[in-house]
C-alpha positions as CSV (number, residue, x, y, z in Angstrom):
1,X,29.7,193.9,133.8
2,X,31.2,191.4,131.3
3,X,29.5,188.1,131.1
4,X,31.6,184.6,132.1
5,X,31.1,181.6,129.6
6,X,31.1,178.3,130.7
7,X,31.6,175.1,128.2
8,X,30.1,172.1,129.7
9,X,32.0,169.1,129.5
10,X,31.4,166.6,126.6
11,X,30.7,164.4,129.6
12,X,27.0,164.8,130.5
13,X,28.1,163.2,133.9
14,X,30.6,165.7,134.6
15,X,30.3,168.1,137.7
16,X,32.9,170.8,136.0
17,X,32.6,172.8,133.1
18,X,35.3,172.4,130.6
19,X,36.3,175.9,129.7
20,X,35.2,179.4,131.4
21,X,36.0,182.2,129.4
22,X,36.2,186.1,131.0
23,X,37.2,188.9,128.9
24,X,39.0,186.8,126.3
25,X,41.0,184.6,129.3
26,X,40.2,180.5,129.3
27,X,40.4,178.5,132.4
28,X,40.0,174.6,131.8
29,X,40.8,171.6,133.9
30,X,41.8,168.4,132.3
31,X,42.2,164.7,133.1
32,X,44.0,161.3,131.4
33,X,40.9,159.8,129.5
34,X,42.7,156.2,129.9
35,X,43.4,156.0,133.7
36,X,45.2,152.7,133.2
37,X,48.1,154.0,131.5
38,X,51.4,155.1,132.6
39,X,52.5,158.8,133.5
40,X,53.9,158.8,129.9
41,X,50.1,157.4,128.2
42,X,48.4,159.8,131.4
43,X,50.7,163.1,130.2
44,X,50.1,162.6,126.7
45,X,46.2,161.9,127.2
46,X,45.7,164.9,129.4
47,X,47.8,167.0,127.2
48,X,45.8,166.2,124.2
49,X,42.4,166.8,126.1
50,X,44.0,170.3,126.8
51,X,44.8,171.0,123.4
52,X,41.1,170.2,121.7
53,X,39.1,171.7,124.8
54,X,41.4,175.4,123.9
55,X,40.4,174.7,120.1
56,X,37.0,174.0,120.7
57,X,36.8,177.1,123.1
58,X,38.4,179.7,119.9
59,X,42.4,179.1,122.0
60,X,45.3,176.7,121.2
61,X,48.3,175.5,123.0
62,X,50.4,178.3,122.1
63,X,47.8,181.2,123.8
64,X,48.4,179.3,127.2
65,X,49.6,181.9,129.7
66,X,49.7,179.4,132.9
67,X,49.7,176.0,133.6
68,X,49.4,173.8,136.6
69,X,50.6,170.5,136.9
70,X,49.2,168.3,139.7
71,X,51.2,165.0,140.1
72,X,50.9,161.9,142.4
73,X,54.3,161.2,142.3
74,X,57.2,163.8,141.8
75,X,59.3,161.5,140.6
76,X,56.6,161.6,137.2
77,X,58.0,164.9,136.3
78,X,60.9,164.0,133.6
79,X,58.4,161.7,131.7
80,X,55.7,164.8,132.1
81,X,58.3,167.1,130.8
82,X,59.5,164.7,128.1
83,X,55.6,165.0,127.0
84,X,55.0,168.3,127.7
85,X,58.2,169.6,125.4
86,X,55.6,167.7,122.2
87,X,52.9,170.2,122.9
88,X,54.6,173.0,123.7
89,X,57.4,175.6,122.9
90,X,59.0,178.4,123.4
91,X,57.8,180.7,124.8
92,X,56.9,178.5,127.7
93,X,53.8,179.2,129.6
94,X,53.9,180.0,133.2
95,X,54.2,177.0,135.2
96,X,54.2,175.0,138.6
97,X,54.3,171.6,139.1
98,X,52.9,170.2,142.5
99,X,53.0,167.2,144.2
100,X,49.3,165.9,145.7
101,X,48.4,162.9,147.6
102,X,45.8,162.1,145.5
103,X,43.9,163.0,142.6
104,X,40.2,162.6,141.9
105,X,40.5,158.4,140.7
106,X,42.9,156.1,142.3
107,X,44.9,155.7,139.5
108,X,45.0,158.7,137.9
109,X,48.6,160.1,137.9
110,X,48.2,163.8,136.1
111,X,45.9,166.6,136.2
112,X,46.4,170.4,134.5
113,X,45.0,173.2,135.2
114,X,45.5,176.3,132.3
115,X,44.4,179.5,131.8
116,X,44.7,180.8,127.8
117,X,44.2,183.7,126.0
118,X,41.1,183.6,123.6
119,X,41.8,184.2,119.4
């Protein structure tokens, strides 16, 4: 039976681990660190958590197979895109973008989901 690897979040308050690893695949889970920002300060915040939880997990932003983009407002998606086209490129990862009527904070606007391949 292969073994699952969680890394906690750097946050000793969190609930959620910040990577799992199985069998050289990466789950993690992000969130803007500054809530007060726009979507474009949100995007870029959340993007940039991804990208140093995949490094610090042995990944990078170019191993991402899937991502999941949770917005409040579908009308966020250019500016997400506009972001998302500075951390990524082709080939583009898997994706879906869905509109939520909430997220975990009141004024949080973005959340990703990604699973990446380890190495």
């Amino acid at each position: 039976m292969a073994n699952i690897i969680f890394t906690p979040d750097s946050d000793a308050e969190s609930i959620s681990s910040d990577v799992a690893e199985f069998n050289g695949v990466l789950v993690t889970t992000q969130i803007p660190a500054d809530l007060d920002g726009d979507i474009v300060q949100q995007s870029e915040s959340t993007l940039q958590a991804l990208k140093e939880a995949l490094e610090k997990a042995g990944s990078g932003m170019d191993r991402v197979m899937h991502l999941t983009i949770y917005l409040t407002d579908m009308a966020d998606r250019a500016a997400f895109n506009e972001v998302y086209q500075r951390f990524f490129s082709k080939p583009w990862p898997v994706r879906a973008a869905v509109g939520v009527a909430a997220l975990a904070y009141p004024q949080m606007r973005v959340e990703v989901t990604a699973m990446a391949a380890k190495g």
